[in-house]
C-alpha distance (Angstrom), angle and dihedral (degrees) to the residues before:
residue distance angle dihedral
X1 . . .
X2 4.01 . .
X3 3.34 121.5 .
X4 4.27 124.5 -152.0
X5 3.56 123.2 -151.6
X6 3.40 132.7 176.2
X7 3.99 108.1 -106.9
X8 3.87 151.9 146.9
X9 3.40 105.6 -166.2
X10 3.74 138.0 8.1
X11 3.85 132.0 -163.6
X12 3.42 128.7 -166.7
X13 3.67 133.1 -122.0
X14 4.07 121.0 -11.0
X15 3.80 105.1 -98.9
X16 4.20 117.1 127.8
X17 3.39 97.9 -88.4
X18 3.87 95.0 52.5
X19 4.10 95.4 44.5
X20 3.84 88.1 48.0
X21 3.92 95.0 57.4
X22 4.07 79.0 36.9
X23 3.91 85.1 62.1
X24 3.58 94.6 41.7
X25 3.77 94.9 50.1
X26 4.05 83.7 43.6
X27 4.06 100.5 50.0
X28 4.36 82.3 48.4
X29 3.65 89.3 56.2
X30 4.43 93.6 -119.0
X31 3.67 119.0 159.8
X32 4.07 99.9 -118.6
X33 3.80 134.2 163.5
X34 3.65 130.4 -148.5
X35 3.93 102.0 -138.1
X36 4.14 130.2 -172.6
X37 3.82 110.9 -86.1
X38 3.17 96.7 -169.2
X39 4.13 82.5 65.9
X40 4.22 104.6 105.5
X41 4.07 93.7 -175.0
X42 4.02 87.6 41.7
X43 3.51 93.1 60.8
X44 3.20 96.6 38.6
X45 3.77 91.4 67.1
X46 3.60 90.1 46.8
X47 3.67 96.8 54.5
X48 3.86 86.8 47.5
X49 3.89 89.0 82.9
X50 3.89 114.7 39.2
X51 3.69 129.0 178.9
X52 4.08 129.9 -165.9
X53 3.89 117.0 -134.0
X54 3.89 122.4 -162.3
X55 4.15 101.9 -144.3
X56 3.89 103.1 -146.8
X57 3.82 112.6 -143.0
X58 3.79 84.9 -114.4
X59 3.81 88.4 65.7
X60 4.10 94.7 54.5
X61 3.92 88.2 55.0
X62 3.36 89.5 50.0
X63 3.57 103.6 47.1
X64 4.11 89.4 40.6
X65 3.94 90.6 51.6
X66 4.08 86.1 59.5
X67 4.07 88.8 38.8
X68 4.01 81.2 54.8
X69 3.25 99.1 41.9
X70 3.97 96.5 48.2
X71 3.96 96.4 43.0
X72 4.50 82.9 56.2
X73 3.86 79.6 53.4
X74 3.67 96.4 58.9
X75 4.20 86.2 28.8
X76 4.01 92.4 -119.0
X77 3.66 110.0 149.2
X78 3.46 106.7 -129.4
X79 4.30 97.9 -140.5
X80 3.59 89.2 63.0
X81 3.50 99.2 30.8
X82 4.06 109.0 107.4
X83 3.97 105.4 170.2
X84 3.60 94.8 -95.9
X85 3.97 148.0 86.5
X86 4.14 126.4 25.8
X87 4.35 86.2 -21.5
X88 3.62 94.2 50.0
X89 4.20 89.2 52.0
X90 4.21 87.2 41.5
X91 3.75 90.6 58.8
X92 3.24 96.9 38.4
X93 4.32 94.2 47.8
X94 3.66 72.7 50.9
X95 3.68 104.3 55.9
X96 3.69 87.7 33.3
X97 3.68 90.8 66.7
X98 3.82 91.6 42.4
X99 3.81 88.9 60.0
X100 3.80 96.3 42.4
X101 3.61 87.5 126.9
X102 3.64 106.4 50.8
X103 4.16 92.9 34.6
X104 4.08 82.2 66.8
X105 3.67 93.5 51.3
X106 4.04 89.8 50.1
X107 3.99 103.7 137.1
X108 3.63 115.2 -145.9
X109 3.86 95.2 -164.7
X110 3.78 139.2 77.0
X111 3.25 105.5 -51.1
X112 4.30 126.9 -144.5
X113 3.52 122.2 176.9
X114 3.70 137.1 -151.7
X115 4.41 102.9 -97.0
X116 3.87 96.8 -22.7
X117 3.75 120.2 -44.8
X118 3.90 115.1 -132.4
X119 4.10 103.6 -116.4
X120 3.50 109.3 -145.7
X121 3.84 116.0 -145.3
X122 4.05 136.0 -179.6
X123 3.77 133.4 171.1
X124 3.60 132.1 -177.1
X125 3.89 98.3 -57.2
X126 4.10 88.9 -44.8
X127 3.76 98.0 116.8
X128 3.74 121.2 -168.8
X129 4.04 115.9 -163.6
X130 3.69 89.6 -148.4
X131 3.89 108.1 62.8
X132 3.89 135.9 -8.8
X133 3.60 119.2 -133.9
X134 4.07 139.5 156.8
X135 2.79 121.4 -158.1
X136 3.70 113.5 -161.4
X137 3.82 101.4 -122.2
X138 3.95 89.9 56.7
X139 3.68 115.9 96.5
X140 3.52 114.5 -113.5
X141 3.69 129.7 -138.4
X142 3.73 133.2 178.7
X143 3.76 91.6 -120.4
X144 3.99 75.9 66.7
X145 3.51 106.9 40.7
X146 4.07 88.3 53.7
X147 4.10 86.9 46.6
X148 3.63 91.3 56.2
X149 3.91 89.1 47.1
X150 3.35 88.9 60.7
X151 3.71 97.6 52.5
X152 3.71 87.5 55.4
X153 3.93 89.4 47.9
X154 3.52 84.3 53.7
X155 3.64 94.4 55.9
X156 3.78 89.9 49.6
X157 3.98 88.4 60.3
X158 3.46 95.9 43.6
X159 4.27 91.1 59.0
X160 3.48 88.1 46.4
X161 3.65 100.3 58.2
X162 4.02 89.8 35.9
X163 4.10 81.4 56.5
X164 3.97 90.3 41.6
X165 3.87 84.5 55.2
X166 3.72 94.7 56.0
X167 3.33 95.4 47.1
X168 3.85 94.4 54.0
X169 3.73 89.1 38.5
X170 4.16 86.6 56.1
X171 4.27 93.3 36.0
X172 3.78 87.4 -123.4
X173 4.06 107.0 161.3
X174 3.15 115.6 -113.2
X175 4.27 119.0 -121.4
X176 3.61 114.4 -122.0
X177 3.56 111.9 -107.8
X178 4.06 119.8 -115.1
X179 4.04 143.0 173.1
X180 3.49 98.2 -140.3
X181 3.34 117.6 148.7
X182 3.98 120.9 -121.1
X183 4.40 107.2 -119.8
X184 3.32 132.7 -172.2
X185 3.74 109.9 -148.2
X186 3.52 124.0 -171.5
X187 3.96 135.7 168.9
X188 3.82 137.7 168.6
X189 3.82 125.1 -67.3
X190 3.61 77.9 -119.3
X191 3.79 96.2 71.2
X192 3.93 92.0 43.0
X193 3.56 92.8 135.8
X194 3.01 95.9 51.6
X195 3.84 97.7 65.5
X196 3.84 96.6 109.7
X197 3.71 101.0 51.8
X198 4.12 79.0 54.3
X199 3.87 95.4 54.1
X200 4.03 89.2 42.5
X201 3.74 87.1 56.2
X202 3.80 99.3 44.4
X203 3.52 91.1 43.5
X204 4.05 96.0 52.2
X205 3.59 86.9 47.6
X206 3.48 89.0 58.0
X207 3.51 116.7 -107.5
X208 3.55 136.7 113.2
X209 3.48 109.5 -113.3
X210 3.69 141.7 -154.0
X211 3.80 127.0 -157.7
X212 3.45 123.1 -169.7
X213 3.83 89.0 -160.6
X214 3.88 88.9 54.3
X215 3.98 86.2 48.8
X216 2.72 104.1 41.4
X217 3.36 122.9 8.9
X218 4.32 126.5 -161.2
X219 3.82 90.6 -16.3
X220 4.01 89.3 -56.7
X221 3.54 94.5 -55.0
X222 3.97 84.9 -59.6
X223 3.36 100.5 -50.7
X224 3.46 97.7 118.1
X225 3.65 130.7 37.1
X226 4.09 120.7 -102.5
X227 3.92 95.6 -118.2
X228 3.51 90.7 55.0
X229 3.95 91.0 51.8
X230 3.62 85.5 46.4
X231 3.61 89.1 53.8
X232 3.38 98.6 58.4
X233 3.41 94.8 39.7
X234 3.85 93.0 65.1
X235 3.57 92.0 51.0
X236 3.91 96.7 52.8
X237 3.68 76.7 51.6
X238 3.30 95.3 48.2
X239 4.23 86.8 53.5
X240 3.78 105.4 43.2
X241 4.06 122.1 76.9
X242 3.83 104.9 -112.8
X243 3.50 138.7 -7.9
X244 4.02 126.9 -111.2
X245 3.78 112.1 -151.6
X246 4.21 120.9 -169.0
X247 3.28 136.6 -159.6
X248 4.06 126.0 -26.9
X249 3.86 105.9 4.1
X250 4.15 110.2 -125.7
X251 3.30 128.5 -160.3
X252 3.59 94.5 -98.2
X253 3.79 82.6 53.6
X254 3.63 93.7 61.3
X255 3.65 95.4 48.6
X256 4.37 84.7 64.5
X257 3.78 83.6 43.7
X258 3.88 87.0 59.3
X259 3.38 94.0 51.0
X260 3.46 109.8 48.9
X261 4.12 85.7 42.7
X262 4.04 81.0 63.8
X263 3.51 92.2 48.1
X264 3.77 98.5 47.7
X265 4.06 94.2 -120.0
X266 3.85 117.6 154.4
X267 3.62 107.5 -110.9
X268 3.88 122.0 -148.8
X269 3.75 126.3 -161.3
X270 4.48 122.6 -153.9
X271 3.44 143.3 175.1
X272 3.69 115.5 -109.1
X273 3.70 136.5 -133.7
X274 3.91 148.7 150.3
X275 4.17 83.9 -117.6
X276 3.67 105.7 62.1
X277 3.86 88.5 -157.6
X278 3.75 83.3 66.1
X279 4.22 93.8 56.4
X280 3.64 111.4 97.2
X281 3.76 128.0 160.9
X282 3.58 126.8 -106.5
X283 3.31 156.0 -118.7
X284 4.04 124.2 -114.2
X285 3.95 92.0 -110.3
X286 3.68 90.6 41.0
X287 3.75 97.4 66.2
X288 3.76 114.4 98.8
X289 3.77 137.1 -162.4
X290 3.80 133.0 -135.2
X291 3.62 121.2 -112.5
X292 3.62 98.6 -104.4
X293 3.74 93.3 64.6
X294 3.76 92.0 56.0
X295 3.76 91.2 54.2
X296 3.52 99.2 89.9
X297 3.97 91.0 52.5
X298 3.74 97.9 -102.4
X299 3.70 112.2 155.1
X300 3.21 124.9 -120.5
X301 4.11 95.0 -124.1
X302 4.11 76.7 50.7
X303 3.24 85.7 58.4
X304 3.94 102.8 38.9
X305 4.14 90.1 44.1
X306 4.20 87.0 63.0
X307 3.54 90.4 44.5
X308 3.66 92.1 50.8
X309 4.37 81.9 59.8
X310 3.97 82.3 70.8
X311 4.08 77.2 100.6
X312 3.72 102.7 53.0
X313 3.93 89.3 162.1
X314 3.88 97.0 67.3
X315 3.42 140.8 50.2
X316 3.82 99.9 -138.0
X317 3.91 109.9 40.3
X318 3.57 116.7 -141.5
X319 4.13 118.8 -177.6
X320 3.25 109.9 -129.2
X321 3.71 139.2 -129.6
X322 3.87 120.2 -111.6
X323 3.70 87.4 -128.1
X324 4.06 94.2 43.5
């Protein structure tokens, strides 16, 4: 019986090579699957439709500044770093984990994908500009695994200017493109009214900001209850880049502390004010805490050593600068 899913791309097997163009196809946002290599009629329908991909010399820098970037992760040097032995099996523990997701939704049977999927396909430094597989008795080199990065940075390009096409072809406008970063900000209850003044600062400063009292309010009027505000809450948390916190830190405060601690987001601390000329951020000792959280007899230097956990990655924390 075939089975049709909804993909882009798909790669076969789960060797470096193939969870590095994974990642790739992952941090551009493409629809892929991981499918069975060991599958003979599988692949055989994949290789039935084959497509050629020009890699631009802007997508090798790209693709080698995430190779970089994930071999410091796993603290391989990349000169001596040939795609094999204990750095080979870091980066790929480390990709493995990064594709956690998509590994469990690996299909094992024939495999038919919405209009054509691009198959990517890589070999050991044999490069073929129509597909990209790996095949798991191949060995693998890193002159490989960044080849079949590329192919999937290819891919990337390609939807892009399909998408830039349609929106031409429909005389959509086009958004201007920006770097801002994406911020959770969050204050007390208590400084409600002062939610605009926040947004005007976070904005000039420039980030895109999100306000739960902009979205949503005092628990939409009611209409829905608190832990489910809370809820989602966390999870734009758990989406946005860092996390802004003003004023006197509450306990409800210190719950969005906890999570973005647990999900390794920078965490920022401010002043707060009506005048957002007046918000400036602050020191470590400056920040303060609302009565409520020193009901239960927590000290503050209780208090101050958790915060202080808001940069899980080193040993000394530092707050940072915005402009650091």
């Amino acid at each position: 019986m075939e089975n049709t899913y909804n993909y882009e791309a798909v790669i076969l097997g789960e060797n470096l090579a193939s969870l590095f163009a994974g990642y790739v196809l992952k941090k551009h946002k493409i629809r892929f699957l991981i499918a069975d290599a060991s599958e003979p009629e599988a692949i055989r329908k994949l290789l039935a439709e084959k497509k050629s991909y020009e890699v631009s010399e802007e997508s090798r820098k790209a693709v080698s500044n995430v190779y970089r970037k994930l071999l410091a992760q796993v603290g391989i040097s990349e000169k001596t770093f040939s795609g094999a032995g204990e750095g080979a099996e870091r980066l790929k523990t480390l990709l493995l984990s990064e594709l956690e997701e998509e590994i469990s939704e690996k299909k094992q049977s024939v495999v038919i994908c919405e209009e054509n999927p691009e198959l990517l396909r890589c070999g050991n430094m044999v490069l073929n500009p129509e597909v990209v597989i790996c095949p798991d008795d191949i060995a693998i080199c890193s002159e490989a695994i960044l080849a079949a990065g590329a192919w999937g940075q290819a891919i990337s390009e390609e939807k892009q200017l399909r998408l830039e096409n349609y929106r031409k072809r429909l005389r959509i406008k086009a958004g201007k493109q920006t770097t801002r970063k994406l911020v959770y900000v969050t204050h007390s209850k208590s400084w409600f009214y002062a939610r605009e003044a926040v947004m005007e600062f976070a904005v000039k400063q420039g980030a895109a900001a999100v306000n739960p009292f902009m979205n949503y309010g005092f628990y939409l009027n009611g209409a829905v209850k608190k832990d489910v505000v809370t809820e989602c809450c966390h999870q734009l948390i758990r989406t946005v880049e860092e996390l802004w916190v003003f004023g006197p830190v509450s306990e409800a405060i210190l719950t969005d502390i906890a999570v973005a601690v647990m999900e390794g987001k920078e965490i920022h601390f401010f002043s707060i004010s009506e005048n957002p000329a007046e918000i400036h951020e602050l020191r470590m000792e400056d920040i303060t805490f609302e009565r409520e959280v020193h009901a239960g007899q927590i000290h503050k230097s209780d208090l101050l050593n958790f915060v202080h956990c808001t940069a899980p990655k080193n040993n000394q924390y530092v707050q940072m600068s915005l402009f650091d």
